[in-house]
Structure formats: C-alpha cells, structure tokens
C-alpha positions, -999 to +999 in steps of 0.1 A: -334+264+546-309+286+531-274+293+545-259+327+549-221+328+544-210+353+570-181+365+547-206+382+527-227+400+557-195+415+576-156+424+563-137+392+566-108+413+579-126+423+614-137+386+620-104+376+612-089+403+637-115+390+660-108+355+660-070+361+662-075+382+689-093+356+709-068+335+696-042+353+713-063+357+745-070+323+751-033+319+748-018+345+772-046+340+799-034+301+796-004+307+799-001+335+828+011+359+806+007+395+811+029+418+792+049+417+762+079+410+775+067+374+790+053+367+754+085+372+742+105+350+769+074+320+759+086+320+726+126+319+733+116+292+758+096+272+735+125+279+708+150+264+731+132+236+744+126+225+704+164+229+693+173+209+728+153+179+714+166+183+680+198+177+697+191+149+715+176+136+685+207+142+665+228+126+693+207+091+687+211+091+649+250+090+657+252+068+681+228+047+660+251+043+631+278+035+650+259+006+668+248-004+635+280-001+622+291-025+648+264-045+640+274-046+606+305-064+613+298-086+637+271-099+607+296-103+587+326-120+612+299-147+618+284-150+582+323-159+569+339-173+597+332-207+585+344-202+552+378-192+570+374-220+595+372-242+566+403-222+549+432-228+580+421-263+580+429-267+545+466-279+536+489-260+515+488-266+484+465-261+452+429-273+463+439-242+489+448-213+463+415-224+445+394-225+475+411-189+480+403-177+451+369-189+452+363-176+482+382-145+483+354-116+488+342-139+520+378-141+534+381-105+524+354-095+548+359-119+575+393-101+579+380-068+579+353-076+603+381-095+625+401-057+623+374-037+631+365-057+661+404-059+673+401-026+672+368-019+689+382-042+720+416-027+715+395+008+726+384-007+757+345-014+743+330-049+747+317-067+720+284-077+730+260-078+698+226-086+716+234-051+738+241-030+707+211-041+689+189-041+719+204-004+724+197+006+685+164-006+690+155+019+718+172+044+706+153+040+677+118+038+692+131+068+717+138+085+682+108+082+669+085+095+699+111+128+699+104+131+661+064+134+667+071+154+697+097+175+679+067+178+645+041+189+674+066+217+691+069+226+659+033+232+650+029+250+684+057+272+678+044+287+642+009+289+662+025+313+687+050+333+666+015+339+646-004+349+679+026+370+688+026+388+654-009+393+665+000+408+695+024+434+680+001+446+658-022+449+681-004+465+703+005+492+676-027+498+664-032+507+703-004+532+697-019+547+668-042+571+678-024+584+706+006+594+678-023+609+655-034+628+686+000+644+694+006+648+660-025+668+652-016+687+684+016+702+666 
C-alpha cells in the first residue's frame, strides 16, 4: 500500500497554522487563560520562577566551593601533620635543617592549612569536616535536580514564547480585515 505524504496534498503553511493553533489552544484552555493579557503575565511568571532557580542554583555553586575549599585544607592539615609532628620532635641541629629541607613543600602546607583554619575558627565557624562534606554532598545532589528542572523550564518556556508568538499573529491576522474594511471605506 502506498503512502500519501500530506505535504504534497495541502499547503504545509495552513497545517502548520493549524497545528500551532491547537497548539496554543490546548495551552490557554490548560492553563485558564482567556485574554492576552494573562498570556502575557504566564510568560513573566514562568520567566521569574526560572531566573529564581538559577539563583538558588548559583547560591549552591558558592557555597560549594567554599565547603570544598574547607575541605581542601583540612585534607591537607591531616595529610602533613605527621610530617610536622615528626619535625618539633626533632632536635636542633643538622639531621633537622635536612629533614626541613626535605620536607619543606609538606611543612609548607601544613602551615597554611593550620592559618586557614585559625582563621575559619577565629570567624566564629566550627570546623567540623564530616558536616561540610556531608553539606557539599547535598548541595550537590540538590544542584543537580535544580539543573534538570532548570533544562525543563527552560524547554517549556521557548514552547510558550513560540505559542505566544502564535497568538500575536493570530490575533493580528484577526485585525486585518477589519483595517482593510475601514480602509476601503475611505
């Protein structure tokens, strides 16, 4: 049996018309919309609610580098604490300028982890690592749900700034003939 490919039989543009016209209906009568005016108020509503979850979303990735910033240091306060455990136990002397030397990038870090936690308590913030990285963690999986809900408000907003396109031009070409009219009349 042979197909026919209704773009041949009837002008693509009036199916096209037709089916973004539906389109549209389906859309308004879903949404209790009636004139214009609440079309337009959808669409600054829908606007608003997306750039309020971009903010909250933005809002996570900062507070997520700094918890990971903390985290950061803490690694490496614990990772070279022993070396510098090992370095005051040490007697002056020789064997303790080599073991400095040797060891200098780990001392080096150790101190600027010990800073940068003086100064984190020195603030008035705890330093609780298992609390950070079990808040980074939600905030992560919190950020990830707002990212596919943020991608699908997306995709529902281009749907209805095309439909409302739709809707201007319709109601335009509504407008049309009564202009021809009362310009024909002159």
């Amino acid at each position: 049996m042979k197909t026919i490919n209704l773009r041949y039989c009837y002008p693509y543009g009036k199916i096209k018309n037709l089916k973004e016209s539906a389109a549209l209906f389906n859309f308004l009568n879903g949404n209790h919309i009636t004139s214009m005016e609440q079309l337009y108020e959808k669409v600054a509503a829908m606007n608003k609610e997306y750039y309020a979850l971009r903010g909250k979303i933005v809002t996570a990735e900062r507070r997520i580098k700094v918890l990971d910033e903390h985290l950061s240091m803490w690694e490496k306060y614990e990772r070279n604490k022993g070396t510098r455990r090992q370095f005051d136990k040490m007697k002056p002397g020789k064997k303790k300028e080599q073991f400095e030397q040797k060891h200098s990038a780990e001392l080096a870090l150790y101190e600027a982890a010990v800073r940068y936690l003086e100064k984190l308590k020195a603030t008035g913030e705890e330093v609780t690592p298992k609390k950070w990285q079990a808040e980074a963690d939600r905030l992560k999986a919190e950020k990830s749900v707002q990212y596919q809900k943020m991608k699908s408000m997306r995709e529902d907003i281009k749907a209805v700034e095309n439909l409302k396109k739709t809707a201007e031009q319709l109601a335009r070409t509504e407008n049309e003939p009564a202009r021809k009219k009362e310009e024909q009349e002159l």
